[in-house]
MIVO-400618 format. One record per residue: residue number from 1; residue in one letter; x, y, z of N, C-alpha, C, CB in turn. Coordinates in pm, 1 decimal. Each point is the difference from the previous one (the first is absolute). Glycine has a CB too. Layout:
N
@torgu:NUM, fiba:A, n_x:X, n_y:Y, n_z:Z, ca_x:X, ca_y:Y, ca_z:Z, c_x:X, c_y:Y, c_z:Z, cb_x:X, cb_y:Y, cb_z:Z;
...
***
This chain:
76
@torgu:1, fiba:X, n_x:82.8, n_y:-119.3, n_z:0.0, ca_x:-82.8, ca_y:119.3, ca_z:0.0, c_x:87.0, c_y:125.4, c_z:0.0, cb_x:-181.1, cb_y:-125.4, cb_z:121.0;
@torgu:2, fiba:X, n_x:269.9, n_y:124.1, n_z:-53.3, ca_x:65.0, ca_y:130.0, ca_z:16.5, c_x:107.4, c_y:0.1, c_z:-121.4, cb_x:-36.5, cb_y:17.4, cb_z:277.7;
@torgu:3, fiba:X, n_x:75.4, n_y:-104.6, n_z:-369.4, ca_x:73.8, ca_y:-20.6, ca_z:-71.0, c_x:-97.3, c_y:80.4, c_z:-134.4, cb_x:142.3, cb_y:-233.5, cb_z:143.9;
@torgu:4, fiba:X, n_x:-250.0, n_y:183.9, n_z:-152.5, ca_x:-96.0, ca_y:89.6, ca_z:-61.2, c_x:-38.2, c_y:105.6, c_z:-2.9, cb_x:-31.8, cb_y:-123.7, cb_z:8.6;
@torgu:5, fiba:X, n_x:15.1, n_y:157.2, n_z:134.8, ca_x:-18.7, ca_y:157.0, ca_z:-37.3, c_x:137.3, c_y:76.1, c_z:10.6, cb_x:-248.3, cb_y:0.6, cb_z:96.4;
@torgu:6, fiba:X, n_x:386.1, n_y:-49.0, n_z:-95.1, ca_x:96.1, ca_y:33.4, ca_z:-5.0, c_x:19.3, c_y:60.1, c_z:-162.8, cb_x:54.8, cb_y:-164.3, cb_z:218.1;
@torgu:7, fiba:X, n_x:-68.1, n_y:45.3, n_z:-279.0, ca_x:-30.9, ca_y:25.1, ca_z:-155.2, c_x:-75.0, c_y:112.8, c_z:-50.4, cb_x:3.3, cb_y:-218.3, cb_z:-1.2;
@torgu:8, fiba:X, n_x:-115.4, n_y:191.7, n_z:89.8, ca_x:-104.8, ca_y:122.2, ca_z:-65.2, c_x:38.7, c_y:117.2, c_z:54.3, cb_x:-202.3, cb_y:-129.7, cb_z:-21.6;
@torgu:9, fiba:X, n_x:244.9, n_y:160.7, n_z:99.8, ca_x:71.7, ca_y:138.9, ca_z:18.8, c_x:106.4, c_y:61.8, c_z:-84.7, cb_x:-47.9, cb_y:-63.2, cb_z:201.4;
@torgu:10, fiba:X, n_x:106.6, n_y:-22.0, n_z:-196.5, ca_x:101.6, ca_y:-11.4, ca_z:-94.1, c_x:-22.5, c_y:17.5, c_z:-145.4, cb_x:73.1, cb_y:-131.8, cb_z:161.7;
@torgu:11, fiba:X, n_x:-140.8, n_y:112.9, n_z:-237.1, ca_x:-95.7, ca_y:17.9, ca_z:-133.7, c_x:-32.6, c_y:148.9, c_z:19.9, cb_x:-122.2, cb_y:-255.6, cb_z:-26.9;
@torgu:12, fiba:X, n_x:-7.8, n_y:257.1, n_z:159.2, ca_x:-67.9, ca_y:192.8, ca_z:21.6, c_x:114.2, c_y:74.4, c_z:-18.4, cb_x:-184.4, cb_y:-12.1, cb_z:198.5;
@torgu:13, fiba:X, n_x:294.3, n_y:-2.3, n_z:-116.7, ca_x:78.7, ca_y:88.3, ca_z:20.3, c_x:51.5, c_y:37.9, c_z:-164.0, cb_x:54.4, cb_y:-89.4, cb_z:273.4;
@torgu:14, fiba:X, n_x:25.5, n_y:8.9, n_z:-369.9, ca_x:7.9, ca_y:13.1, ca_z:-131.1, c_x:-65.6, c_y:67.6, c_z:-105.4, cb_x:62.1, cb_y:-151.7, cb_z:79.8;
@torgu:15, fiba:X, n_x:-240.3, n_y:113.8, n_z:-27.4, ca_x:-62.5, ca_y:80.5, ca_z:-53.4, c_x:-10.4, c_y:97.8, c_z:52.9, cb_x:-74.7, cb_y:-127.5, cb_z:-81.2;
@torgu:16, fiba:X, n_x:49.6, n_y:202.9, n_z:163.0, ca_x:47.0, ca_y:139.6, ca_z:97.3, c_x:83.9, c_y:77.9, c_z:-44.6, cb_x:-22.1, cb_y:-100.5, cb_z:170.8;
@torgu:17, fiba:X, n_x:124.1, n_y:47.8, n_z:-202.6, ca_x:155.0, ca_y:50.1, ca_z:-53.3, c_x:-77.7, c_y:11.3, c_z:-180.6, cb_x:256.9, cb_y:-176.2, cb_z:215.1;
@torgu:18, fiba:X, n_x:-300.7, n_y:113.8, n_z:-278.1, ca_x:-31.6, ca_y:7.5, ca_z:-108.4, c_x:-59.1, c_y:134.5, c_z:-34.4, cb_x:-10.3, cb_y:-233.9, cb_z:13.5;
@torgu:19, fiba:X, n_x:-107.7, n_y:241.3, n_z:84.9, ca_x:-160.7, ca_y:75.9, ca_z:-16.5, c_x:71.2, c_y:137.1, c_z:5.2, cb_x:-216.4, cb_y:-166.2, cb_z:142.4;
@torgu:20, fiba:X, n_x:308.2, n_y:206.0, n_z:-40.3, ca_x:61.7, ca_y:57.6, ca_z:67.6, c_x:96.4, c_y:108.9, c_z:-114.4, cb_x:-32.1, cb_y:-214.1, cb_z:207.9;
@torgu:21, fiba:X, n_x:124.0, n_y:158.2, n_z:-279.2, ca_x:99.4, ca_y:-7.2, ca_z:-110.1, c_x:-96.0, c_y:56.3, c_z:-128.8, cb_x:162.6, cb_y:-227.1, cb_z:107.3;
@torgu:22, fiba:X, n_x:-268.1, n_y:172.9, n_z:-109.7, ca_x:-107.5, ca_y:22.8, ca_z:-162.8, c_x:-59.7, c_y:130.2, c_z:42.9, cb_x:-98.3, cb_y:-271.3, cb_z:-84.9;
@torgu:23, fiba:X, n_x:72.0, n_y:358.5, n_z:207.3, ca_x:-32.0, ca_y:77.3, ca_z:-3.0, c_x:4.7, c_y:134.7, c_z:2.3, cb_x:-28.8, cb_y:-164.0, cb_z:22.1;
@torgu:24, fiba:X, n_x:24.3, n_y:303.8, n_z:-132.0, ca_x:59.8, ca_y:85.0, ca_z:-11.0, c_x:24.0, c_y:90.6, c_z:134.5, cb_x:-75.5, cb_y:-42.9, cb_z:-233.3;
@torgu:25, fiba:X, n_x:158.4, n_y:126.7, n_z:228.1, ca_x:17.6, ca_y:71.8, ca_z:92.2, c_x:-72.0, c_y:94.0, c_z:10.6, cb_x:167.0, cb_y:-64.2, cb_z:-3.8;
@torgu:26, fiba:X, n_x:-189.3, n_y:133.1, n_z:142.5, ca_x:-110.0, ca_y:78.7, ca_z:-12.7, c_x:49.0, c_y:130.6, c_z:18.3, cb_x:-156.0, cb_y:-164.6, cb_z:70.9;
@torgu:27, fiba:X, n_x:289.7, n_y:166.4, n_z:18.1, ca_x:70.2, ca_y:138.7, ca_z:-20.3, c_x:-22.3, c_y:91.8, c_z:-111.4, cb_x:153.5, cb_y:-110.8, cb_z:104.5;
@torgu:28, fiba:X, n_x:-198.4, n_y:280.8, n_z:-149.4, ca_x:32.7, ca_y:57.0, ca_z:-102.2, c_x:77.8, c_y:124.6, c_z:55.9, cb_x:-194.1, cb_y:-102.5, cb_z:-142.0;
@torgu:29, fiba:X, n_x:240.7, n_y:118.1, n_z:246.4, ca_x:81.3, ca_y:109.7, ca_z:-4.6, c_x:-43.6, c_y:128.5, c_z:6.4, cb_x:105.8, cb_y:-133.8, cb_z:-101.0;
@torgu:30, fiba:X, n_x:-53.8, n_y:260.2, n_z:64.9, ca_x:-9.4, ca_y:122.7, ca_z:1.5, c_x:-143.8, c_y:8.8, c_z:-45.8, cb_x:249.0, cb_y:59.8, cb_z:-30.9;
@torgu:31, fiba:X, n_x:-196.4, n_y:-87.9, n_z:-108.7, ca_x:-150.0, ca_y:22.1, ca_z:-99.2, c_x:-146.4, c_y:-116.1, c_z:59.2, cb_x:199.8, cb_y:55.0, cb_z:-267.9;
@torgu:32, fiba:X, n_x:-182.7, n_y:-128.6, n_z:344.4, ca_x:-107.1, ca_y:-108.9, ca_z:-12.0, c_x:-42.7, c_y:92.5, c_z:136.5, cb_x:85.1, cb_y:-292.4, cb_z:-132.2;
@torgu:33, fiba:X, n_x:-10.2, n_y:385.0, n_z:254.1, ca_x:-88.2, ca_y:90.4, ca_z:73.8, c_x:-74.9, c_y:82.7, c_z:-66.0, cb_x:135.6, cb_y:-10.0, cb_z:146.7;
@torgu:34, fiba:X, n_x:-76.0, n_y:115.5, n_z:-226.3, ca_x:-36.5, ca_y:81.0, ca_z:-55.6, c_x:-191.2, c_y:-9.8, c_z:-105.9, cb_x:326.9, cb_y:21.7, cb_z:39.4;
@torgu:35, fiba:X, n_x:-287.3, n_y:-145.2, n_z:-138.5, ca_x:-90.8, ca_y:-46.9, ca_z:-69.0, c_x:-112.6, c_y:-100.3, c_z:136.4, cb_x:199.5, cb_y:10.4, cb_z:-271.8;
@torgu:36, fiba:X, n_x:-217.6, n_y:-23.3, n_z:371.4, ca_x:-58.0, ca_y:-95.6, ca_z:46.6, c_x:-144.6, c_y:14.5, c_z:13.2, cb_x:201.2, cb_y:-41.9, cb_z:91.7;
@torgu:37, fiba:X, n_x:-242.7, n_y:150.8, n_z:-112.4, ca_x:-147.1, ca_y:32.5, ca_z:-44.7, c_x:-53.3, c_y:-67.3, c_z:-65.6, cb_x:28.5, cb_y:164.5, cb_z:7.9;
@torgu:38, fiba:X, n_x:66.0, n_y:-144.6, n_z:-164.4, ca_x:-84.6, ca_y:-65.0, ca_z:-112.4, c_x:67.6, c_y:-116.4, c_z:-33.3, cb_x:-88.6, cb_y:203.2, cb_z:-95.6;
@torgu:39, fiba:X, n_x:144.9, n_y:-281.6, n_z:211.9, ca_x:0.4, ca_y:-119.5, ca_z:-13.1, c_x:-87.3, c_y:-35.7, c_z:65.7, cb_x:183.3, cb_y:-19.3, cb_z:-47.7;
@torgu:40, fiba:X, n_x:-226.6, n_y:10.8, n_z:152.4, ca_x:-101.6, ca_y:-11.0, ca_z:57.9, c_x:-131.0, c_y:-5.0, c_z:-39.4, cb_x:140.0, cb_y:69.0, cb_z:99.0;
@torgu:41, fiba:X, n_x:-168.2, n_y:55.3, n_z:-207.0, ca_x:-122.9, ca_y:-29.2, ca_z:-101.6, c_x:20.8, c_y:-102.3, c_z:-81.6, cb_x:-55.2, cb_y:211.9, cb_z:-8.7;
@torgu:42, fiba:X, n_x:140.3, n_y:-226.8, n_z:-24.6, ca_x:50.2, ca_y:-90.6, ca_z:-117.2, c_x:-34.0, c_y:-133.9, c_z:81.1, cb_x:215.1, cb_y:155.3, cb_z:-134.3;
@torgu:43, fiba:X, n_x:-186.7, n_y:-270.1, n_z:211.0, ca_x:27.3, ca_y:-54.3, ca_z:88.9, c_x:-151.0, c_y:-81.8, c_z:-16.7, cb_x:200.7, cb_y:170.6, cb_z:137.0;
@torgu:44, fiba:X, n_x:-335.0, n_y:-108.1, n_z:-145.2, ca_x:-140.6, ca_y:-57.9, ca_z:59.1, c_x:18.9, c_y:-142.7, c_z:-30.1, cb_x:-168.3, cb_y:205.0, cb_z:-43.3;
@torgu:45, fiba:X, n_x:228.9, n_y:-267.8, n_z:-97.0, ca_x:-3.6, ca_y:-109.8, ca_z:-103.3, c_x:115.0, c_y:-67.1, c_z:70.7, cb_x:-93.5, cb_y:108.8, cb_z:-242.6;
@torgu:46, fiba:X, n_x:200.4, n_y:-110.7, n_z:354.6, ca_x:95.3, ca_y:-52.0, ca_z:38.3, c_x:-17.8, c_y:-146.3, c_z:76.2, cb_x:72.0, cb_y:242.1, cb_z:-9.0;
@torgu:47, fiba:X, n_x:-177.1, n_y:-227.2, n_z:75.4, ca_x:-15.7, ca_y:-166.8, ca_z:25.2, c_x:-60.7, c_y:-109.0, c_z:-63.8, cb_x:6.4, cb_y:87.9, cb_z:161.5;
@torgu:48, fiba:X, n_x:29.6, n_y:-22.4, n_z:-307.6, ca_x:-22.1, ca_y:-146.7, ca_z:-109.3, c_x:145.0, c_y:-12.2, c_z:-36.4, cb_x:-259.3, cb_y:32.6, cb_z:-131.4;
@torgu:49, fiba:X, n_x:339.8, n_y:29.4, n_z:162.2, ca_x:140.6, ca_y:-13.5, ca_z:-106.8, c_x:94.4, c_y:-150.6, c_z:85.4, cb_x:34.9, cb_y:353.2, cb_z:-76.4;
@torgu:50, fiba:X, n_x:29.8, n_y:-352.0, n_z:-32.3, ca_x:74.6, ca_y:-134.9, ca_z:59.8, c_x:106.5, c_y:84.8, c_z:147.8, cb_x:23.9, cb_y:-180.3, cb_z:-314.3;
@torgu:51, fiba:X, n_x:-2.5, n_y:266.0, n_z:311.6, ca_x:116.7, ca_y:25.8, ca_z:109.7, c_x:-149.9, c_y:0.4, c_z:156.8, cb_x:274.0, cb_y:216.5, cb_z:-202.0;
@torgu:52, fiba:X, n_x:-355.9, n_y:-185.2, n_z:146.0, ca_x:-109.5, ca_y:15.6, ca_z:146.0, c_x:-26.9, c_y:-157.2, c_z:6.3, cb_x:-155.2, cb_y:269.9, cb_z:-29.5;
@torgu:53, fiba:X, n_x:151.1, n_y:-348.6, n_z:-29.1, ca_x:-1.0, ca_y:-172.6, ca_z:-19.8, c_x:80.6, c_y:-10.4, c_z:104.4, cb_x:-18.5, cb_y:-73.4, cb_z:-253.3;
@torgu:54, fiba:X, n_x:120.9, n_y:30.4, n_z:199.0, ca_x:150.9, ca_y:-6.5, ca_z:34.4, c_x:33.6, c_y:49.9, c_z:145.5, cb_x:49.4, cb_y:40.4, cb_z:-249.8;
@torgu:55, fiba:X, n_x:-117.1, n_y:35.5, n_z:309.2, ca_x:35.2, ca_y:73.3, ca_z:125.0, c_x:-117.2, c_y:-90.4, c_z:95.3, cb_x:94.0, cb_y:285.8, cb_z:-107.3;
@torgu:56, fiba:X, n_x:-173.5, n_y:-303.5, n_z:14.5, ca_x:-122.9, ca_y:-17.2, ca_z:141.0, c_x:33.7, c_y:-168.5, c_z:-7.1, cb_x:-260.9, cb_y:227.1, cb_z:-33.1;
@torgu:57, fiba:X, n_x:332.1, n_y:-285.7, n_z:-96.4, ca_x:-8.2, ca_y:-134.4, ca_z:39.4, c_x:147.2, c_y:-26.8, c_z:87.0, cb_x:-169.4, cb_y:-73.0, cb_z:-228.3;
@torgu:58, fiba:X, n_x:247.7, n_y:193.6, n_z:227.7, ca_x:150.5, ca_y:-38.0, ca_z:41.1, c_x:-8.2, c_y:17.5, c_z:203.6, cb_x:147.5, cb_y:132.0, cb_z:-303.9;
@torgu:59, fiba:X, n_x:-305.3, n_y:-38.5, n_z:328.4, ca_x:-10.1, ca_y:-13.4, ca_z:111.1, c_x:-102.7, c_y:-119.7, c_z:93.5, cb_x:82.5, cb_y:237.8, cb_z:-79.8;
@torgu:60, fiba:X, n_x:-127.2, n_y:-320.0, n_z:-8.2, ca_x:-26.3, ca_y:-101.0, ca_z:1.2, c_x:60.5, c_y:-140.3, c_z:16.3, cb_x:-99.5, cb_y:155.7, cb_z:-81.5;
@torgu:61, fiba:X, n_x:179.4, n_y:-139.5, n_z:18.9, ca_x:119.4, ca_y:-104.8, ca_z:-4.4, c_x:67.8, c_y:55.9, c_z:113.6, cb_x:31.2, cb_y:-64.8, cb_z:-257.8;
@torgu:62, fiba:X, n_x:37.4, n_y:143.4, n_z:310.3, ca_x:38.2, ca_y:38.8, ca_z:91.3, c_x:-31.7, c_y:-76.5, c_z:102.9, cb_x:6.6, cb_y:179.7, cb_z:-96.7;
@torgu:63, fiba:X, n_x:-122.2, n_y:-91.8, n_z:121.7, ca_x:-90.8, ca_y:-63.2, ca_z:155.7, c_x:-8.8, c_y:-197.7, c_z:2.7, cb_x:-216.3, cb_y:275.2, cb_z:-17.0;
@torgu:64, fiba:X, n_x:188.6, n_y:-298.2, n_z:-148.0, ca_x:24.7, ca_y:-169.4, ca_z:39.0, c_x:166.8, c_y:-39.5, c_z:50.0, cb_x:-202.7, cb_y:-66.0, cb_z:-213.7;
@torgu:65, fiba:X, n_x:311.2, n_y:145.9, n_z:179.3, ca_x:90.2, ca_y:-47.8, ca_z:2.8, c_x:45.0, c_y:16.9, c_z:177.2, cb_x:31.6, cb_y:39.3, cb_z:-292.8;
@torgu:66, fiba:X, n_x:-84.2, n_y:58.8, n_z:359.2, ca_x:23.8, ca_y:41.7, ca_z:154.3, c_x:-90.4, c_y:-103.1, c_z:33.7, cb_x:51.8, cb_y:268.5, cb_z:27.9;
@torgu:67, fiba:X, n_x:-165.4, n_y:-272.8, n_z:-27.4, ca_x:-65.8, ca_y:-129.1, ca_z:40.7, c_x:77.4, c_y:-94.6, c_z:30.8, cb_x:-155.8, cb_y:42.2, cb_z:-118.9;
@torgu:68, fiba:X, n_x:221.1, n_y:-82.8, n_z:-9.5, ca_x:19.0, ca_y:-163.1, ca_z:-13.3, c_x:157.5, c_y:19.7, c_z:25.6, cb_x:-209.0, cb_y:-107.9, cb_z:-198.7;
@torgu:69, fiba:X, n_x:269.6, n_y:269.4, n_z:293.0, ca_x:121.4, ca_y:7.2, ca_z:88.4, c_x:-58.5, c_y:-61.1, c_z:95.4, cb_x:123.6, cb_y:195.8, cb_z:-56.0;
@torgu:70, fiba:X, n_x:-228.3, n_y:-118.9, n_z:87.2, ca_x:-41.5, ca_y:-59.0, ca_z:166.6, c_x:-19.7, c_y:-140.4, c_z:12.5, cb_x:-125.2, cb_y:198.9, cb_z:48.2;
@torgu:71, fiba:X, n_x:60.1, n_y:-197.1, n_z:-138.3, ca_x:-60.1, ca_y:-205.3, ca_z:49.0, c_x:146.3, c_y:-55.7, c_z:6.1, cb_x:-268.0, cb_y:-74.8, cb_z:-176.1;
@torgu:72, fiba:X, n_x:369.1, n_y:88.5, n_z:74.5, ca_x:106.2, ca_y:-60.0, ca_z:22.3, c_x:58.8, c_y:13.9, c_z:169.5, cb_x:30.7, cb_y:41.8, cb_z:-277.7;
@torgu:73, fiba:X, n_x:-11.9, n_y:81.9, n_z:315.0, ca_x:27.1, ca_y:37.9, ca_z:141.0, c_x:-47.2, c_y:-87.2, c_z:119.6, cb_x:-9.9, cb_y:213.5, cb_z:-100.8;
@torgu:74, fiba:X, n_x:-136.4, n_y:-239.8, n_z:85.9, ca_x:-89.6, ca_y:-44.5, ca_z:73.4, c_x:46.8, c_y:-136.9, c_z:-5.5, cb_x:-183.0, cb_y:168.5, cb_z:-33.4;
@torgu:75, fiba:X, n_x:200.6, n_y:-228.3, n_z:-103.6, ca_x:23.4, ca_y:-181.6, ca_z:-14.6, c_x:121.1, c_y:16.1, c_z:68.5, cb_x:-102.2, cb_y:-108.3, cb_z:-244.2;
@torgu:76, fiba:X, n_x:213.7, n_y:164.7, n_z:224.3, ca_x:110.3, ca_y:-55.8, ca_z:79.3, c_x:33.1, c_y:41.1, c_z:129.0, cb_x:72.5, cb_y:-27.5, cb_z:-190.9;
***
């Protein structure tokens, strides 16, 4: 059992590091204060795009991967 979810952590974590790596940066600097208005208008359509995907599934995977820290903790 614990050899298993050893594995499967081990996998989350990879993908974590993956989800993590694929997703753009959100920093813009000088200009991304300046302009942040009309990014902001711009923005309404943002939680269909793959980077709003990508974030909400990378904090997902996350939380399974602390989980399945703890249970490990707990088994040994």
């Amino acid at each position: 059992m614990v050899l298993f979810i050893t594995i499967l952590q081990l996998l989350f974590g990879l993908v974590v590091i993956l989800a993590v790596l694929f997703q753009s940066g959100k920093s813009a600097g000088l200009s991304g204060a300046i302009g942040g208005v009309a990014d902001t208008f711009m923005a309404k359509g943002k939680a269909k795009t793959f980077d709003a995907k990508l974030a909400k599934a990378t904090k997902w995977i996350g939380a399974v991967f602390i989980l399945l820290t703890l249970l490990l903790n707990i088994l040994h």
